[in-house]
DRENPALO-243986 format. One record per atom (N, C-alpha, C, CB): residue number from 1; residue in one letter; atom name; y, x, z. Coordinates in nm, 3 decimals. Atoms other than C-alpha are relative to their C-alpha. Glycine has a CB too. Layout:
pos  code  site  Y  X  Z
NUM  A  CA  Y  X  Z
...
This chain:
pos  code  site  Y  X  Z
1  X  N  0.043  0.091  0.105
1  X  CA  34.507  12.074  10.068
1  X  C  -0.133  -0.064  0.033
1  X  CB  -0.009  0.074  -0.134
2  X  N  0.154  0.068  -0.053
2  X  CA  34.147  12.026  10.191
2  X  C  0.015  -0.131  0.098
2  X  CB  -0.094  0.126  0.100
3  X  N  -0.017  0.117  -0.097
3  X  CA  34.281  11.774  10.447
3  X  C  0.035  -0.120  -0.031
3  X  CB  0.080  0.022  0.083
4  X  N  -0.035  0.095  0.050
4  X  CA  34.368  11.569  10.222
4  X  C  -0.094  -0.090  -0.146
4  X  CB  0.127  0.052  -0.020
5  X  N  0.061  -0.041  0.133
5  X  CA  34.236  11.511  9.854
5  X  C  -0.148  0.008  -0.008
5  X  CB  0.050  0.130  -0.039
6  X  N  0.210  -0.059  -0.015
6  X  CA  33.898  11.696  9.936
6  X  C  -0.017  -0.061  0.113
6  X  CB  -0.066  0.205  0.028
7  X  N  0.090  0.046  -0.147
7  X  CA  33.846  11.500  10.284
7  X  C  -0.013  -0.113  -0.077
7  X  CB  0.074  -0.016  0.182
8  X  N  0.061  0.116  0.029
8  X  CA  33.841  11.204  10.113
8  X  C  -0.095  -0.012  -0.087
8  X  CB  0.073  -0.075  -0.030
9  X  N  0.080  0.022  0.119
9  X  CA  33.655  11.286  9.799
9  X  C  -0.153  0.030  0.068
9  X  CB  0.050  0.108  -0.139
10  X  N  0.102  -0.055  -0.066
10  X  CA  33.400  11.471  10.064
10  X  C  -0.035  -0.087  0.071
10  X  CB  0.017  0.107  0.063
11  X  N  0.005  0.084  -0.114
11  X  CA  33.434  11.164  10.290
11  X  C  -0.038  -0.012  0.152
11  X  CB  -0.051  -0.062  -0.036
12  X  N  -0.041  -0.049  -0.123
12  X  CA  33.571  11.322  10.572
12  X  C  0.095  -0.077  0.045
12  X  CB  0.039  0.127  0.000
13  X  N  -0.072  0.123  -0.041
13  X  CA  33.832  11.048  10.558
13  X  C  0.000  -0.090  -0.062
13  X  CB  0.108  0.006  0.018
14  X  N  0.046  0.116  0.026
14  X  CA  33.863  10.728  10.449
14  X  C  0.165  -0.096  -0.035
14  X  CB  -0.108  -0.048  0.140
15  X  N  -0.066  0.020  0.049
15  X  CA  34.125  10.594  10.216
15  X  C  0.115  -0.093  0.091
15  X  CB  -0.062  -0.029  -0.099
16  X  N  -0.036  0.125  -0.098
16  X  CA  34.415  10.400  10.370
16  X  C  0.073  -0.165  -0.124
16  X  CB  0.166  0.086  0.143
17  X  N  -0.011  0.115  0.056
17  X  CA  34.433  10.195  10.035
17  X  C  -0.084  0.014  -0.118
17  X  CB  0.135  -0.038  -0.023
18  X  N  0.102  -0.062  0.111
18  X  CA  34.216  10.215  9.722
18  X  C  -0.169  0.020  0.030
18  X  CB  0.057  0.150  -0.031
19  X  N  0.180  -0.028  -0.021
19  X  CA  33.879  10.320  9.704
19  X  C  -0.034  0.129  -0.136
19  X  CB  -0.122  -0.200  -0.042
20  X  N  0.059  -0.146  0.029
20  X  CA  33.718  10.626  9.586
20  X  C  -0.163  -0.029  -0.030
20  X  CB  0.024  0.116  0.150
21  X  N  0.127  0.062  0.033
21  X  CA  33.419  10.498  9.378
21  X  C  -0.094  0.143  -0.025
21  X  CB  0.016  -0.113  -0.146
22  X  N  0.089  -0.113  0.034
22  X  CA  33.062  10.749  9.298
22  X  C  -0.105  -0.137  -0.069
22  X  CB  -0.067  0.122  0.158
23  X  N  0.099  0.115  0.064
23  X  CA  32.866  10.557  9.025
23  X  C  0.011  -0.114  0.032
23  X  CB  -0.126  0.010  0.018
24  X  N  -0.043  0.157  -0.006
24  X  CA  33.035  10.237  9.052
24  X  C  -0.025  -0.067  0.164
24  X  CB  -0.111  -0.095  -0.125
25  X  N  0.024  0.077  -0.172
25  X  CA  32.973  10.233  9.462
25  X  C  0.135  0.069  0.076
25  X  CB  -0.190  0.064  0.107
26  X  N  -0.062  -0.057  -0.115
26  X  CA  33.276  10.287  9.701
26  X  C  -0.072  0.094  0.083
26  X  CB  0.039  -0.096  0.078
27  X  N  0.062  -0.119  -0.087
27  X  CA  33.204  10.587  9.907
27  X  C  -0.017  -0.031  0.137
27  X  CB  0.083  0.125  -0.002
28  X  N  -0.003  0.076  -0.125
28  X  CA  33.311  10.411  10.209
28  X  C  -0.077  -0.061  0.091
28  X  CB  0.047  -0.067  -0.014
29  X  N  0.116  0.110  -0.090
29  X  CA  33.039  10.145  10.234
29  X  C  -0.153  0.112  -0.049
29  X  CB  -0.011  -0.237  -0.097
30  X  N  0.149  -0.116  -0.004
30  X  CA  32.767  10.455  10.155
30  X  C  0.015  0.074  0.134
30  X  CB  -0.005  0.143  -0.144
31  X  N  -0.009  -0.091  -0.175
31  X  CA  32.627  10.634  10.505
31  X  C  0.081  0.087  -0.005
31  X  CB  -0.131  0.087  0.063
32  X  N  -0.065  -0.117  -0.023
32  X  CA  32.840  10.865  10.542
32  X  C  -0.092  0.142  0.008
32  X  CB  0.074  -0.026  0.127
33  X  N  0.081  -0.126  -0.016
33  X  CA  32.570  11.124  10.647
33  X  C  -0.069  0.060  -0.132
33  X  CB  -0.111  -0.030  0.103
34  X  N  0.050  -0.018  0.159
34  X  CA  32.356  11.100  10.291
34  X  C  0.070  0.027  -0.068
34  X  CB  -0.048  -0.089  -0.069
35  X  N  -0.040  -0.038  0.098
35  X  CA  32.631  11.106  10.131
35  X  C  0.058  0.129  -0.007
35  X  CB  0.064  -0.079  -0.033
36  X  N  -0.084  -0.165  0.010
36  X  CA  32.816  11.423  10.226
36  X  C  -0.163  0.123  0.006
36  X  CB  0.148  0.035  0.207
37  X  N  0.093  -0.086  -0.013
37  X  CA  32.435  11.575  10.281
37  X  C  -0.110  -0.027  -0.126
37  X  CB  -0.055  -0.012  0.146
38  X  N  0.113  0.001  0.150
38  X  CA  32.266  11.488  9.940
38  X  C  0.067  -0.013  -0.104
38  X  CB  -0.111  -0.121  -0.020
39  X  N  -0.081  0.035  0.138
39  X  CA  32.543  11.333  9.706
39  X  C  0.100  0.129  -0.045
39  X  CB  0.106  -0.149  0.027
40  X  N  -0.101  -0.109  -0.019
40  X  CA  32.814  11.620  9.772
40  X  C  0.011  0.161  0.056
40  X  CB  0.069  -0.057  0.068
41  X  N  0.005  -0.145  -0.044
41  X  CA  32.837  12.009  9.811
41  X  C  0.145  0.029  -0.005
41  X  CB  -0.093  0.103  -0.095
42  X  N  -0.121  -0.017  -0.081
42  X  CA  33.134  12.146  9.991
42  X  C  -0.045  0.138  -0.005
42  X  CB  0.027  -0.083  0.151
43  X  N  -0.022  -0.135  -0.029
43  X  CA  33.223  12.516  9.955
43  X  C  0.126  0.029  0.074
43  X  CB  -0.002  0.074  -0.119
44  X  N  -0.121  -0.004  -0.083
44  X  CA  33.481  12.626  10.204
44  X  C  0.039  0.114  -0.055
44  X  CB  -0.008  -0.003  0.157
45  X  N  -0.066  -0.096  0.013
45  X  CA  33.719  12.854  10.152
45  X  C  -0.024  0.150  0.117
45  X  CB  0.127  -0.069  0.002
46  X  N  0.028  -0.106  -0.130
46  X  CA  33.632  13.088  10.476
46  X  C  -0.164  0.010  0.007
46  X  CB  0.070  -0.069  0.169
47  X  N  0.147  0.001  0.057
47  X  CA  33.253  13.027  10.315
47  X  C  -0.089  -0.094  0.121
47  X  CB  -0.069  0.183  -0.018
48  X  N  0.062  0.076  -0.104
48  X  CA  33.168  12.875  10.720
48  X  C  -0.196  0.049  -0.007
48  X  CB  0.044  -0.190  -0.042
49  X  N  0.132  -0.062  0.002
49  X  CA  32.793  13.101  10.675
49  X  C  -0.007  0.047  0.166
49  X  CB  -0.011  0.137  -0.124
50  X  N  0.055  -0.046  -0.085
50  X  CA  32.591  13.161  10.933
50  X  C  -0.009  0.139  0.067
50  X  CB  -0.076  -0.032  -0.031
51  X  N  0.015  -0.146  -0.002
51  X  CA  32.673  13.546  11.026
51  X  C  -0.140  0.066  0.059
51  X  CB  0.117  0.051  0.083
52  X  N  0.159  -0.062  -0.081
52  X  CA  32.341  13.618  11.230
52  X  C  -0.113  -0.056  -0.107
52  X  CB  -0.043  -0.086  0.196
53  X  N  0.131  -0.008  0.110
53  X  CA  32.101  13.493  10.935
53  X  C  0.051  0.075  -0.112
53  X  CB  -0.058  -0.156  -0.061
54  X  N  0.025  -0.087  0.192
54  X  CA  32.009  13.619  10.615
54  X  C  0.032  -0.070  -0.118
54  X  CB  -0.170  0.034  -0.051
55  X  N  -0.039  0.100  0.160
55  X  CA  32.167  13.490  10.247
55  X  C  -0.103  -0.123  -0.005
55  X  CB  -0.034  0.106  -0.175
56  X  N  0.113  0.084  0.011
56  X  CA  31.798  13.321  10.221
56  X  C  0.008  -0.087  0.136
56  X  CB  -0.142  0.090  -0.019
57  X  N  -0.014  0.086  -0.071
57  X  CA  31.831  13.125  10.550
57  X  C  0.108  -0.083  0.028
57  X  CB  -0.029  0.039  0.073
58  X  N  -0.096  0.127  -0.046
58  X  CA  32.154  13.013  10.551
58  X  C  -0.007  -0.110  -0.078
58  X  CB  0.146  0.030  0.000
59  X  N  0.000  0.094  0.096
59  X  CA  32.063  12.827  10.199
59  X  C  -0.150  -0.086  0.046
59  X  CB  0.007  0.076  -0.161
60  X  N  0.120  0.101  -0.016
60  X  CA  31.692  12.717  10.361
60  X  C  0.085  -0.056  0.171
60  X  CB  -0.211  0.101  0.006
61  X  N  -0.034  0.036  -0.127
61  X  CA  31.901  12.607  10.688
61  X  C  0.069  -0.114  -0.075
61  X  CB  0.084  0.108  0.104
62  X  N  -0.055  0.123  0.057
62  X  CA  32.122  12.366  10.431
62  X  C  -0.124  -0.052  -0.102
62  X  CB  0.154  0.032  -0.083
63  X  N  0.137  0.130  0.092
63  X  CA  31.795  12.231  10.210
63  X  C  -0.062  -0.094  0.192
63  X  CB  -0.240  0.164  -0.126
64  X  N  0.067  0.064  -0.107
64  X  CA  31.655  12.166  10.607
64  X  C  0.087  -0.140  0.072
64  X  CB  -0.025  0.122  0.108
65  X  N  -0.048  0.110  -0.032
65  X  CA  31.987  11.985  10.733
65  X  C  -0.017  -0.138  -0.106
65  X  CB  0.131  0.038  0.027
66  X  N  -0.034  0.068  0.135
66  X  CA  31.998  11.778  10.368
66  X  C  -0.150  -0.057  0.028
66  X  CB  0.045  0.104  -0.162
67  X  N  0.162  0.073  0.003
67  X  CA  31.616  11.671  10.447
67  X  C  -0.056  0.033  -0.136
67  X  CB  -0.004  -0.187  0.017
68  X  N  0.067  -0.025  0.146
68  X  CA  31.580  11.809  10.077
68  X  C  -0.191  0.052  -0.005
68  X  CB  0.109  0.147  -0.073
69  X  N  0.154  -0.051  -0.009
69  X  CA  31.181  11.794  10.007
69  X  C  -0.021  0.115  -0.084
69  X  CB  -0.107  -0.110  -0.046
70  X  N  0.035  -0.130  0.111
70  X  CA  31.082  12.128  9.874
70  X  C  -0.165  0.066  0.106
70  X  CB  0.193  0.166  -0.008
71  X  N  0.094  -0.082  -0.049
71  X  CA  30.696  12.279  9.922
71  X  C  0.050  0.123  0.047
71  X  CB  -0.093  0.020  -0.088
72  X  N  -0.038  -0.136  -0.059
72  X  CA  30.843  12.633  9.956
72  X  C  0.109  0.016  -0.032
72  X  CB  -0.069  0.113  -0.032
73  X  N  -0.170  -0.040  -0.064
73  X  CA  31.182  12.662  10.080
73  X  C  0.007  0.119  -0.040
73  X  CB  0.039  0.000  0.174
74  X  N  -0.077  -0.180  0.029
74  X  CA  31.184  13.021  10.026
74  X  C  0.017  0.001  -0.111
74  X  CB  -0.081  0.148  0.027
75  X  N  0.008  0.005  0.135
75  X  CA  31.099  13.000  9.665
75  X  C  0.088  -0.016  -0.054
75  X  CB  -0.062  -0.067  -0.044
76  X  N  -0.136  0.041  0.046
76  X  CA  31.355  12.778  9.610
76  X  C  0.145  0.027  0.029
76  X  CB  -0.001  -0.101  0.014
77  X  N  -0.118  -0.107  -0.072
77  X  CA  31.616  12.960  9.817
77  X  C  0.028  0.122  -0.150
77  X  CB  -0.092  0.111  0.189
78  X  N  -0.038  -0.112  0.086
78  X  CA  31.524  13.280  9.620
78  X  C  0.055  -0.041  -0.159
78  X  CB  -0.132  0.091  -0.008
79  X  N  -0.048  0.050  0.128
79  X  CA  31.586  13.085  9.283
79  X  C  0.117  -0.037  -0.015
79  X  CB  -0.058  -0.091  -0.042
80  X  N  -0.167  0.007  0.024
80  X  CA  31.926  12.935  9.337
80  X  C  0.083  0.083  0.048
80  X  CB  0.061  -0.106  0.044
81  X  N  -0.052  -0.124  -0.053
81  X  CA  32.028  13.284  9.512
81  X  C  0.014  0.056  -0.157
81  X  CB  -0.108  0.091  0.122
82  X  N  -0.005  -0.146  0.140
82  X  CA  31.930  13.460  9.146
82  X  C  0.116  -0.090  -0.065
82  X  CB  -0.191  0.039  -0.146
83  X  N  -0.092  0.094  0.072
83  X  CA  32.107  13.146  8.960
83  X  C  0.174  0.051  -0.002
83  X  CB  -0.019  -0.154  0.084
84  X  N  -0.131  -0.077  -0.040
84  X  CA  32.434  13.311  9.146
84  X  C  -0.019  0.091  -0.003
84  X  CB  0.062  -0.007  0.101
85  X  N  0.007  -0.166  -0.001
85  X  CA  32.325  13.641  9.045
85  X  C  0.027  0.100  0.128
85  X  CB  0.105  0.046  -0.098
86  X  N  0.022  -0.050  -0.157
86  X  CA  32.193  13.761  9.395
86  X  C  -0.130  -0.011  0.003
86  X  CB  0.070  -0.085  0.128
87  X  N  0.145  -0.048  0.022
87  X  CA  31.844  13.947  9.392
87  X  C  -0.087  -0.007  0.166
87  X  CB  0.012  0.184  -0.072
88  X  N  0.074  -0.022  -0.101
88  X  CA  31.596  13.995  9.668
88  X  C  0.110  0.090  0.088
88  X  CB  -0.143  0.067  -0.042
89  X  N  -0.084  -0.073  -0.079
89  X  CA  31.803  14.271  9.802
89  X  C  0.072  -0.075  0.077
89  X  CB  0.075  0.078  -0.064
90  X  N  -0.070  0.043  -0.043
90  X  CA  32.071  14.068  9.872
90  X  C  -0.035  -0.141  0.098
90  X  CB  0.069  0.004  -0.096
91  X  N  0.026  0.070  -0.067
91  X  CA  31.893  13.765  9.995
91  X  C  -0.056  0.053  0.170
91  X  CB  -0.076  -0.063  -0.084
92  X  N  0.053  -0.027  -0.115
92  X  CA  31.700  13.940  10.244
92  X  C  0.154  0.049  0.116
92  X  CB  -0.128  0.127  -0.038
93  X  N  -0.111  -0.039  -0.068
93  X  CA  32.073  14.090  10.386
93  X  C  0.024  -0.140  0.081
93  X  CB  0.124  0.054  -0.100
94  X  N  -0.090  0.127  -0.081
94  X  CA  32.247  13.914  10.688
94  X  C  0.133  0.013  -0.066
94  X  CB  0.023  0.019  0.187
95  X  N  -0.170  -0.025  0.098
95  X  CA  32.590  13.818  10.556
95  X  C  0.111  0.059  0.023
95  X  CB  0.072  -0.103  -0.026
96  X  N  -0.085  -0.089  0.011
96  X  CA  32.747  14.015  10.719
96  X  C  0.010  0.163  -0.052
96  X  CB  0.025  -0.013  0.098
97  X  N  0.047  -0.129  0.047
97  X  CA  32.613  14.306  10.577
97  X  C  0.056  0.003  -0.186
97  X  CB  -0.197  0.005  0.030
98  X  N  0.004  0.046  0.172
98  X  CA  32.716  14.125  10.181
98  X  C  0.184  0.033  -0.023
98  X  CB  -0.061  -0.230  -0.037
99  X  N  -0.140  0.002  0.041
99  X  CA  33.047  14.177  10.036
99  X  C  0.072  -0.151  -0.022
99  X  CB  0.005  0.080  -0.133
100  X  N  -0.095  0.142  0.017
100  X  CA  33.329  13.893  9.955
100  X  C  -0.099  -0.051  -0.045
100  X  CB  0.140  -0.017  -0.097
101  X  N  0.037  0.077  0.122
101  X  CA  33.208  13.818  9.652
101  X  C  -0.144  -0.039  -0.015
101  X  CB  0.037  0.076  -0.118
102  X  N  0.122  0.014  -0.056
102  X  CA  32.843  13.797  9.749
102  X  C  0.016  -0.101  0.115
102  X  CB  -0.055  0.133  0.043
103  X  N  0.002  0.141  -0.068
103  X  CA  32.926  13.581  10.042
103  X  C  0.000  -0.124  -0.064
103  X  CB  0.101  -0.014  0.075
104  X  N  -0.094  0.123  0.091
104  X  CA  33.102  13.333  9.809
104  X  C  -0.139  -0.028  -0.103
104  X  CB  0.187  0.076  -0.110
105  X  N  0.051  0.041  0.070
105  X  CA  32.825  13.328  9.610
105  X  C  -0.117  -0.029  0.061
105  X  CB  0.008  0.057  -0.092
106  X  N  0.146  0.064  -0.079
106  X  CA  32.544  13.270  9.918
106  X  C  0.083  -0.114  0.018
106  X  CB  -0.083  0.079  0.163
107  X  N  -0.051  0.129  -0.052
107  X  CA  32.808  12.979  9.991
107  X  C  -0.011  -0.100  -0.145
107  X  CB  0.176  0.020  0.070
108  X  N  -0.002  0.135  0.162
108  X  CA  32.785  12.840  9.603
108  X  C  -0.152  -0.038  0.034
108  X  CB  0.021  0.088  -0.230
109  X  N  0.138  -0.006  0.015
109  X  CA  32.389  12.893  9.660
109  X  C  -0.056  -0.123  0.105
109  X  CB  -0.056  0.159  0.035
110  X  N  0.075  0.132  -0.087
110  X  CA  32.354  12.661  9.984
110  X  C  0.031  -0.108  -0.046
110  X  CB  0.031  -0.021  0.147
111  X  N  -0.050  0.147  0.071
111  X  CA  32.587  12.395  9.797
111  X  C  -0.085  -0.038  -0.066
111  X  CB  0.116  -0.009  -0.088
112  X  N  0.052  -0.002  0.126
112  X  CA  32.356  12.422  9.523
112  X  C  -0.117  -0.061  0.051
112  X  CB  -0.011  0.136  -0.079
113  X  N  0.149  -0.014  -0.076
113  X  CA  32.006  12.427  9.759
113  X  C  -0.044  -0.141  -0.039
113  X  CB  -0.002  0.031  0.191
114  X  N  0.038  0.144  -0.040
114  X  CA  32.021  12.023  9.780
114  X  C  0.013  -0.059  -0.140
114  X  CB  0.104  -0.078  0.122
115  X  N  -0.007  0.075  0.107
115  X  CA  32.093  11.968  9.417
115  X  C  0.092  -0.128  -0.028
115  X  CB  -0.112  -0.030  -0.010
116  X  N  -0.094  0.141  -0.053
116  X  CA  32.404  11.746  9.529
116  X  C  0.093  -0.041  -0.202
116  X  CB  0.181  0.082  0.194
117  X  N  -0.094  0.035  0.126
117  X  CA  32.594  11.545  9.198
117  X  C  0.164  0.077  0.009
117  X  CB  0.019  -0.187  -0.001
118  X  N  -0.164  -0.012  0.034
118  X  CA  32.952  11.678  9.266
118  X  C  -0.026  0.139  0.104
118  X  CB  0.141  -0.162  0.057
119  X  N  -0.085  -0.036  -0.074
119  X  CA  33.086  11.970  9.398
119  X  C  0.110  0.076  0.026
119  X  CB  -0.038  0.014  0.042
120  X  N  -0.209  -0.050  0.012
120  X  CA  33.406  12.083  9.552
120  X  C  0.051  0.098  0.106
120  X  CB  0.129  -0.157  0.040
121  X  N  -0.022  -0.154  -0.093
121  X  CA  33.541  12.409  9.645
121  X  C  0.111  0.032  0.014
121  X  CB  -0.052  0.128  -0.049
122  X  N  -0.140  0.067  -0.034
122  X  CA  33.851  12.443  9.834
122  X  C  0.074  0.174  -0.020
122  X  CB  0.012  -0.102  0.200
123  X  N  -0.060  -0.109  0.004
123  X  CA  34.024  12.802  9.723
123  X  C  -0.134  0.086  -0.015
123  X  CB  0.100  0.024  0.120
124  X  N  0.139  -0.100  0.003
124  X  CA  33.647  12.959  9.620
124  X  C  0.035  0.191  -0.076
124  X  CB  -0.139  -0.107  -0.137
125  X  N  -0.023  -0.099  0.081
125  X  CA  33.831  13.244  9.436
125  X  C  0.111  0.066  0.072
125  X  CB  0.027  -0.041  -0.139
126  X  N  -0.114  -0.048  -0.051
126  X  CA  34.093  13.320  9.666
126  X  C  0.007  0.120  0.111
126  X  CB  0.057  -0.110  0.045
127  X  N  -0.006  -0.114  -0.111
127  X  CA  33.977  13.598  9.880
127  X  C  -0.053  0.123  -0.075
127  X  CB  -0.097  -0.034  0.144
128  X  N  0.040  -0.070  0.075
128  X  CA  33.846  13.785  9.583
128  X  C  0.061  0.079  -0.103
128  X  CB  -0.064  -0.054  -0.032
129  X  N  -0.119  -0.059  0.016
129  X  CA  33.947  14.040  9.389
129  X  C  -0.042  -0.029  -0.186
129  X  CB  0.023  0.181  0.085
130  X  N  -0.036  0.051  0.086
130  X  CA  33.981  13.973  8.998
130  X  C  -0.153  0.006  -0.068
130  X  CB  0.127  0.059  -0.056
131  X  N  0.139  -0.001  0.069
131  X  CA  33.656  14.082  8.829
131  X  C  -0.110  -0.118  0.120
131  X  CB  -0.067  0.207  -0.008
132  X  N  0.085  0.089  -0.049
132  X  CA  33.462  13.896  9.142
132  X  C  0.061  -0.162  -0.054
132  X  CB  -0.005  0.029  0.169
133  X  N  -0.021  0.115  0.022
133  X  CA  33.666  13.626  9.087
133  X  C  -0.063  -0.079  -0.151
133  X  CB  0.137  0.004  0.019
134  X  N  0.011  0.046  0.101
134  X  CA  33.615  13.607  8.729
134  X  C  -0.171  -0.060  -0.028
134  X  CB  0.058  0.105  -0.086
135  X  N  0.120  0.033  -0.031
135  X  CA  33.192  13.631  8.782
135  X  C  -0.015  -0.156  0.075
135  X  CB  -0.046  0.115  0.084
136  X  N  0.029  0.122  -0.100
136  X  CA  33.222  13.335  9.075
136  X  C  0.064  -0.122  -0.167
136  X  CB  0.138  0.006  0.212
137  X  N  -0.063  0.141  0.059
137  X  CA  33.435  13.089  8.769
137  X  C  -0.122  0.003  -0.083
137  X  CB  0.171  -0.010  -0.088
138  X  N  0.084  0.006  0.116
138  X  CA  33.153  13.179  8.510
138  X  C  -0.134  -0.111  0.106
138  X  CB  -0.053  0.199  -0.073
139  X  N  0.129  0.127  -0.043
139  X  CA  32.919  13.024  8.782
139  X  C  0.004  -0.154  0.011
139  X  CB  -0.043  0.021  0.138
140  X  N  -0.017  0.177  0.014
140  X  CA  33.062  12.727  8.801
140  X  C  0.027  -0.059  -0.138
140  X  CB  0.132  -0.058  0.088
141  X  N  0.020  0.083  0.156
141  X  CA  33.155  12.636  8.448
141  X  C  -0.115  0.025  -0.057
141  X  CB  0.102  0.036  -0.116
142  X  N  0.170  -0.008  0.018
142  X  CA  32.764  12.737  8.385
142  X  C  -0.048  -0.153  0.093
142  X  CB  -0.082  0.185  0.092
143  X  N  0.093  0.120  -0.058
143  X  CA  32.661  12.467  8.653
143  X  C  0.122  -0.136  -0.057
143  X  CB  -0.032  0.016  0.223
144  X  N  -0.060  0.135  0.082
144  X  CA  32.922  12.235  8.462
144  X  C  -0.027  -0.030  -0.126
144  X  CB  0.132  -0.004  -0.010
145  X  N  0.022  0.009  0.130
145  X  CA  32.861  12.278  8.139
145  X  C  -0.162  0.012  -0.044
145  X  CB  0.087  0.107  -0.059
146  X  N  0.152  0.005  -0.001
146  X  CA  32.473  12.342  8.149
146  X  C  -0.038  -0.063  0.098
146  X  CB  -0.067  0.117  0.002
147  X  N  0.088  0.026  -0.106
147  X  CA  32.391  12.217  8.459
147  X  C  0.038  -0.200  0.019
147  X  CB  0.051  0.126  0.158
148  X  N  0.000  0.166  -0.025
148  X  CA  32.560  11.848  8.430
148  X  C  0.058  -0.023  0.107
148  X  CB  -0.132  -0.073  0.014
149  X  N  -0.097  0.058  -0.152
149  X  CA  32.768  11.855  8.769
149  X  C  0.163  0.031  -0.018
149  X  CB  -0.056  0.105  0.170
150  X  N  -0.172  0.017  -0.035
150  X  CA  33.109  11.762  8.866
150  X  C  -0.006  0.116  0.110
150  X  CB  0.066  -0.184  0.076
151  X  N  -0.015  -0.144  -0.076
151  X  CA  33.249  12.102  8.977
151  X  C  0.148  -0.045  0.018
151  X  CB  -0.037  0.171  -0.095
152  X  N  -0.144  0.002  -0.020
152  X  CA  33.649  12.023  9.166
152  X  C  -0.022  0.146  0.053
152  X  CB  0.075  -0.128  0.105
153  X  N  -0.054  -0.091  -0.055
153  X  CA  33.785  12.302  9.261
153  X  C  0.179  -0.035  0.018
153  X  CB  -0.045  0.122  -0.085
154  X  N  -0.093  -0.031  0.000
154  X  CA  34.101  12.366  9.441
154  X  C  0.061  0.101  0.001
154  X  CB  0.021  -0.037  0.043
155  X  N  -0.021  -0.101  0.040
155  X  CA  34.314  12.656  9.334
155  X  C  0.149  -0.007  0.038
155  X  CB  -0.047  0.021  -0.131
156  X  N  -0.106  -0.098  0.032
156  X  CA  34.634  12.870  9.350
156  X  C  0.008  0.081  -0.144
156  X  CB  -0.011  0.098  0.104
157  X  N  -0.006  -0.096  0.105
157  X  CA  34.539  13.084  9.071
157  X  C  0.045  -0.084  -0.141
157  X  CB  -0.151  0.076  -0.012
158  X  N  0.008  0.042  0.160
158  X  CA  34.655  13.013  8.755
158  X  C  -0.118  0.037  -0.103
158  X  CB  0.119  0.061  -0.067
159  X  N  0.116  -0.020  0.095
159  X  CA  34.382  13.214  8.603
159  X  C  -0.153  -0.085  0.009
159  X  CB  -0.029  0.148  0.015
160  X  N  0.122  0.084  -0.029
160  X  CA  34.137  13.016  8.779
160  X  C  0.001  -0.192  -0.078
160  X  CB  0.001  0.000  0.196
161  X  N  -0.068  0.135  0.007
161  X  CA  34.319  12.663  8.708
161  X  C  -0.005  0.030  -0.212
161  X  CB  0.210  -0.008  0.119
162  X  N  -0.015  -0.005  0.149
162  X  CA  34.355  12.791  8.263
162  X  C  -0.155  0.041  0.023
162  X  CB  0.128  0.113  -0.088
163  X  N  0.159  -0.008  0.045
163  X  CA  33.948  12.832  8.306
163  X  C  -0.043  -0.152  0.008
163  X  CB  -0.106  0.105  0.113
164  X  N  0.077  0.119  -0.006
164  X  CA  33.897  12.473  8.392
164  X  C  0.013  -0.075  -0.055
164  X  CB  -0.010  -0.050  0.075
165  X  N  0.045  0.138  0.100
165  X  CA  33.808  12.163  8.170
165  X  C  0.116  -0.064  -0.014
165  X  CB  -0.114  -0.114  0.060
166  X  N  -0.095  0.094  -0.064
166  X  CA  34.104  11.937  8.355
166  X  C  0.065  0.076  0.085
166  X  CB  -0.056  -0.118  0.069
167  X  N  -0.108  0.023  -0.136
167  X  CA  34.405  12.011  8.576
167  X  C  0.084  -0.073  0.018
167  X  CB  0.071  0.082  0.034
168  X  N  -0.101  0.045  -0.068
168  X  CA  34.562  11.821  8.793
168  X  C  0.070  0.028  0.113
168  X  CB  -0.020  -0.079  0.012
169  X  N  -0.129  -0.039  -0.141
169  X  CA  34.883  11.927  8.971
169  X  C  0.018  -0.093  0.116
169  X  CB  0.166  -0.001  -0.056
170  X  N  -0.044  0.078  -0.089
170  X  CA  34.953  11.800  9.259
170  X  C  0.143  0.044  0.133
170  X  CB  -0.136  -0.029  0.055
């Protein structure tokens, strides 16, 4: 599904009719680079983390690619780490040392790092087991419903799919 649907909305591809507007601008004629690195956060399904850093670097390694200005990177690391309910402990861990459901939630945390308008997560609940899962949906309908962002998700679950705002089958 990501190859499709989510490459274009991520603008990884590029419509072959239509257009795929963001605030009344085609996505198309926007850089491509800004936009997938400031407008858009992308959670993968296989999370794609850095295994040799720490929770806290893989999210100050995506504020650094994103050019996001922040005085102290760490600060702000450690803040959208807690936001996903993930303490010092856990930041300081390399990820491979973190469980699923802790990965999944250093991968919501780097999406998050850049403060992007939309984002879209391609099976974020699908390697988890029901209570994690249920924690990871509360984070996102929190950053939808308080936080003001377009949260897609793509799903299998039904339980995940009867938590969200809108579905569309496809």
């Amino acid at each position: 599904m990501f190859f499709s649907l989510l490459s274009l909305i991520c603008g990884l591809a590029t419509p072959t009719s239509g257009s795929i507007l963001l605030n009344g601008k085609d996505i198309s004629s926007l850089n491509r680079y800004d936009y997938r690195s400031h407008d858009i956060g992308v959670i993968f399904q296989s999370f794609n983390l850095l295994p040799k850093l720490t929770a806290r670097e893989n999210v100050i390694l995506s504020m650094d690619i994103a050019g996001y200005p922040c005085e102290d990177k760490k600060a702000h690391a450690d803040e959208v780490l807690k936001k996903v309910a993930l303490g010092q402990k856990e930041a300081d861990r390399r990820i491979l040392k973190l469980s699923g459901g802790q990965q999944q939630r250093v991968a919501i945390a780097r999406a998050l790092s850049y403060s992007p308008q939309i984002l879209v997560a391609d099976e974020p609940t699908g390697n988890l087991d029901p209570d994690t899962q249920n924690e990871i949906m509360k984070i996102f309908l929190n950053l939808a419903h308080e936080d003001g962002r377009c949260v897609i998700l793509v799903t299998h679950s039904k339980e995940v799919a009867a938590a969200a705002d809108e579905v569309y089958r496809l």
